[in-house]
N, C-alpha and C positions, 0 to 999 in steps of 0.2 A: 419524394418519399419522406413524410415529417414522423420525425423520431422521440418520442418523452425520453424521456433524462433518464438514464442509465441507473441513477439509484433511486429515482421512485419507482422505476419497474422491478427493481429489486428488494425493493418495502413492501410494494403489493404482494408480489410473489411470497415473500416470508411470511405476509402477519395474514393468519389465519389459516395456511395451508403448511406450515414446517412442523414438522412432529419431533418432541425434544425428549430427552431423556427422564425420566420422572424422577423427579429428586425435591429436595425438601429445599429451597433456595436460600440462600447465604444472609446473614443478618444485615438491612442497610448501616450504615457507618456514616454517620455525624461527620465530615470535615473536622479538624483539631485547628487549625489555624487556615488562615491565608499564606499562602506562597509569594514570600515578596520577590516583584517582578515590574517589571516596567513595561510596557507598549507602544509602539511610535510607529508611523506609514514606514515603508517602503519604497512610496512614488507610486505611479501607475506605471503599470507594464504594457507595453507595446501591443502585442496582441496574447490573447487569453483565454479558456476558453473551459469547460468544464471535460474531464474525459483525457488531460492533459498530462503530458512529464515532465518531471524536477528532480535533476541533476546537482549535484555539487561538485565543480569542479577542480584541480587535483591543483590550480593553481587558486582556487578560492573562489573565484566567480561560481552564478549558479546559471545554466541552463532551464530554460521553460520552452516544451515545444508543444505542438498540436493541439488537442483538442476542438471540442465544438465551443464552434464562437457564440452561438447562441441554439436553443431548442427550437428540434427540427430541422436545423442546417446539416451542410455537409461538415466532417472533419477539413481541418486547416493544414498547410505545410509551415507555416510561418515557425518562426523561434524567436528566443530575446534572450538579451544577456544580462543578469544583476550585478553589478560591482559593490561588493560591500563597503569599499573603501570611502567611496564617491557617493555611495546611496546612491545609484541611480542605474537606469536601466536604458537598455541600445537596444538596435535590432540587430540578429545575429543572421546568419544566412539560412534561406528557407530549404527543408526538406527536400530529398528527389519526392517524394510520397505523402500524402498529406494521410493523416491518423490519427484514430481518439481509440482511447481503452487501450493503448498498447502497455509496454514493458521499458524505462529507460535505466540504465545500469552502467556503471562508473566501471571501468578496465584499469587493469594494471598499468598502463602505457598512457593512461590519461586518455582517451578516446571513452565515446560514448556510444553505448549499443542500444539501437532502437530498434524495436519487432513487431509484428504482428499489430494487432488491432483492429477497427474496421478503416476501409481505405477511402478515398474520395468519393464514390460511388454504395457508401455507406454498407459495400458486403464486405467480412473478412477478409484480409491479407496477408500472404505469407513473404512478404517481403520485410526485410532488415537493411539497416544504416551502420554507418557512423562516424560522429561528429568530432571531427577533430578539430581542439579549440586552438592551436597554434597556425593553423592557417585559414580557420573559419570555413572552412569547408566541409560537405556531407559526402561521404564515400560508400558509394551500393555495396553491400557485401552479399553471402550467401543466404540461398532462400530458405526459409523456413521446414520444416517437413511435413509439418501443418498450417496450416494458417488460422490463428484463433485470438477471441478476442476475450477480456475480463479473467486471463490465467495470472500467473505468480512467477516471477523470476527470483531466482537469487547467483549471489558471485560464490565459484566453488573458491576456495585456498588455493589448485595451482592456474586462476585467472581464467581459467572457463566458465561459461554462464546455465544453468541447469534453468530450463523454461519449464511449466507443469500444468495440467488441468485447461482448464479454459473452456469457451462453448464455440461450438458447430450450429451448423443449420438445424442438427437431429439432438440439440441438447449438448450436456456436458460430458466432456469426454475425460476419461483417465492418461490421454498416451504425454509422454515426457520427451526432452531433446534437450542433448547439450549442442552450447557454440562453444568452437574451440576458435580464438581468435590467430593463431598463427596461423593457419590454412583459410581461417575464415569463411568454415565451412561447421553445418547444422548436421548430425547425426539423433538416430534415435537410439533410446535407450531403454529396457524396462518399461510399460506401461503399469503405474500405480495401480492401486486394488480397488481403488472405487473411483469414479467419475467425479469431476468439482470443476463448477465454476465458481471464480471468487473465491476463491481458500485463500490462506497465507504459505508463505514458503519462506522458513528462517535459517541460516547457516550455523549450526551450532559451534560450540567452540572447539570440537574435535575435527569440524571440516565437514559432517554430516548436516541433509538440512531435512528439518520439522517441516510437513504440509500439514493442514490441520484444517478441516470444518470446510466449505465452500457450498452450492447445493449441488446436488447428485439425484438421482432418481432413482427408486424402486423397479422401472418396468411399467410403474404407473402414471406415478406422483414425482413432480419435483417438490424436493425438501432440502434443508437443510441438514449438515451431517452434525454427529458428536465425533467421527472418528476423524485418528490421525496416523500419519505412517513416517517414514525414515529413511531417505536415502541414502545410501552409503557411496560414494563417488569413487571409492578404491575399487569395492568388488561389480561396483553398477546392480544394486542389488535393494527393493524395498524388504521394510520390517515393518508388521503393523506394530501402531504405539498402542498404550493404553489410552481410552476416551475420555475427551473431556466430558464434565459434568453439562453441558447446554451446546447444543446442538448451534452451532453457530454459521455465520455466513455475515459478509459487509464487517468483518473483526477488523482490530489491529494484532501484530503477533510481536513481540520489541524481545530481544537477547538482552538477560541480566549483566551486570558484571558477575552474578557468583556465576553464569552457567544456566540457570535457568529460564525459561521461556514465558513472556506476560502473554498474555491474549484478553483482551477487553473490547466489552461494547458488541452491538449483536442488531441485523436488520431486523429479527424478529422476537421473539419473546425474549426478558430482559436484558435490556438494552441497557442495565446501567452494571451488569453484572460481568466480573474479569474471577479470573481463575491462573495458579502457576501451574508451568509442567518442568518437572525434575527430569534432564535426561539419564542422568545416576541411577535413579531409581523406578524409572520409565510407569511416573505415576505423578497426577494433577491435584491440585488442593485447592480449594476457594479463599477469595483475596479477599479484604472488604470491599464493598461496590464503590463507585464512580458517583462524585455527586451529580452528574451529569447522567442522562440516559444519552446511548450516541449509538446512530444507527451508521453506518459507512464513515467510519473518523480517521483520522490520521495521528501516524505515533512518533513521537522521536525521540529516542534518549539522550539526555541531556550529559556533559563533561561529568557533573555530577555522578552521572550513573542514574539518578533518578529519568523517569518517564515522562513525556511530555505527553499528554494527549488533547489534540482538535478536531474542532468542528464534527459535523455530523447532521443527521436530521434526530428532532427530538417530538416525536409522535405525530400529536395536531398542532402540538407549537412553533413546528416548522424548522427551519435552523437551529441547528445550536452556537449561541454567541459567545462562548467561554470556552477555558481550558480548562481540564487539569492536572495535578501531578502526582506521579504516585513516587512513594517513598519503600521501597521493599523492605529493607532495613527494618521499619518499624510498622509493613504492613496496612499505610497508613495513608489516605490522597488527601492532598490540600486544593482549594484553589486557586487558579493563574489570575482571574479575572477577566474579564470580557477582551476578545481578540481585534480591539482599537476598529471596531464596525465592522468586521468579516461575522460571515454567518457563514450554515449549510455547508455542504460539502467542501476540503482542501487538499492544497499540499506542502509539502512543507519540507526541511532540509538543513540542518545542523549545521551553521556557520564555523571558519575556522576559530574564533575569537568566541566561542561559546555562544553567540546568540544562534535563533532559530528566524528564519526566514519563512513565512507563512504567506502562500497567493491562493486569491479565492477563485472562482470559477468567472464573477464576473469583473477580473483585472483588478480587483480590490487586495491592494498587499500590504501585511505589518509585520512589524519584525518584535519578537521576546527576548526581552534580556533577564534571565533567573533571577540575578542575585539584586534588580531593583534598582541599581545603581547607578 
């Protein structure tokens, strides 16, 4: 069963069929300087793959598991370990389950929880992991209550994991699940108000988390949403937010230091366009654009507080080879400079010592240091 690449199905899908909110679009924004910053490899990683998860681990090393090793293939069980100290990369022990598209997420205890996705046999699975890195070992945990793949996780405050949205065989669906890792067991919760596959899911700083944009369908048409909603993990209870201004899907969504929420980059109409959302005042404002257009990019906030944003696809140009950084402060993106030869799709992961750890889909890895030096 040969499969295309997970985010050009979802560039087709957007550009020409998502219906956006009609608005008057944001003034593009000149770059003010360069971001001084340095670049250097990482090594090759063991095995790689696009569709993959990047973990940081609670002792500093980074986790990378699954993915498709190449288009068309099945999902992989394999994993690898970075040591930042050493710059260099092991092989870590392989999966009960091999998966691409799934969810990996950092616990309280230092264990890693891995979900869903699609499984060896390229249909959805509702099986979960996890990796505990003090004895390198993968431990089955409890099964899913869905099994779905391209949804959103996030870590609640008291160390449960809230999974959301995703797609079925019949489309994207709305239903939600926490894992509670003391029983080690998936319950469901609340089904959100609209169907998304691909949205983002962010923890805000009160312990509630922002879902926002993904596509959904009408009953006819799959599109892209503008809307967003709010879970509240005390009463187990959504709230619609107010929408954003671009109907978005393939975003990043990054928490500020004030409180507020970025979301940038867009698989279908503009793609260089980012927007804030106030949870205070449960309303969105347009940022300056991204010198970059980035259709499925990756975000990471940097010690600074500032924004990191990579890779992505950039129309017919293909890849995008650069980063860059947004400055909320002054409303204002500089940029990183090219990602030392990664293109297209990543991921990426905030080193203890401030750098950013970047792997690309084909084993290609570099590491960003902010301040240049």
């Amino acid at each position: 069963m040969k499969r295309p690449a997970l985010w050009l199905l979802l560039a087709l899908l957007l550009t020409g069929c998502s219906r956006l909110a009609a608005s008057t679009p944001s003034p593009k924004a000149t770059p003010s300087a360069t971001a001084m910053a340095r670049w250097s490899s990482a090594g090759s990683i063991p095995a790689a793959g696009e569709g993959q998860g990047l973990t940081v681990l609670k002792d500093g090393r980074v986790l990378v598991s699954g993915g498709f090793s190449e288009v068309g293939g099945p999902p992989e069980q394999t994993a690898s370990l970075y040591d930042p100290i050493s710059n260099s990369w092991s092989a870590a022990a392989s999966m009960t389950t091999a998966r691409a598209n799934f969810t990996s997420t950092s616990l309280q205890d230092g264990k890693v929880l891995v979900a869903g996705g699609f499984g060896g046999d390229l249909h959805r699975t509702a099986t979960a992991e996890l990796y505990d890195p003090a004895s390198n070992r993968w431990l089955i945990t409890g099964t899913m209550v869905v099994g779905r793949v391209n949804y959103a996780a996030a870590a609640l405050p008291d160390g449960r994991v809230l999974a959301v949205g995703g797609r079925i065989p019949t489309g994207p669906i709305a239903n939600a699940e926490i894992y509670d890792p003391v029983p080690g067991r998936w319950t469901a919760v609340p089904s959100m108000r609209s169907p998304r596959e691909s949205p983002t899911a962010t923890t805000l700083a009160d312990g509630r988390v922002l879902v926002t944009g993904g596509v959904t369908h009408d009953g006819i048409y799959l599109q892209a949403t503008t809307s967003a909603e709010i879970y509240d993990p005390l009463s187990s209870s959504w709230t619609t937010a107010a929408s954003m201004r671009v109907a978005r899907a393939g975003h990043t969504a990054s928490l500020l230091t004030t409180g507020n929420v970025l979301v940038a980059g867009n698989a279908g109409d503009e793609p260089d366009s980012a927007e804030r959302y106030d949870p205070a005042l449960n309303h969105w404002s347009d940022t300056a654009r991204m010198p970059s257009e980035r259709r499925g990019g990756t975000a990471v906030r940097l010690v600074s507080g500032m924004v990191l944003e990579l890779g992505g696809l950039q129309g017919s140009a293909g890849g995008v080879e650069t980063a860059d950084v947004y400055d909320a402060a002054g409303d204002r993106w500089f940029t990183a400079g090219l990602m030392d030869g990664l293109s297209g799709p990543v991921t990426a992961g905030l080193l203890g010592d401030g750098r950013v750890l970047v792997v690309a889909s084909a084993g290609k890895t570099a590491l960003y240091k902010p301040d240049g030096s």
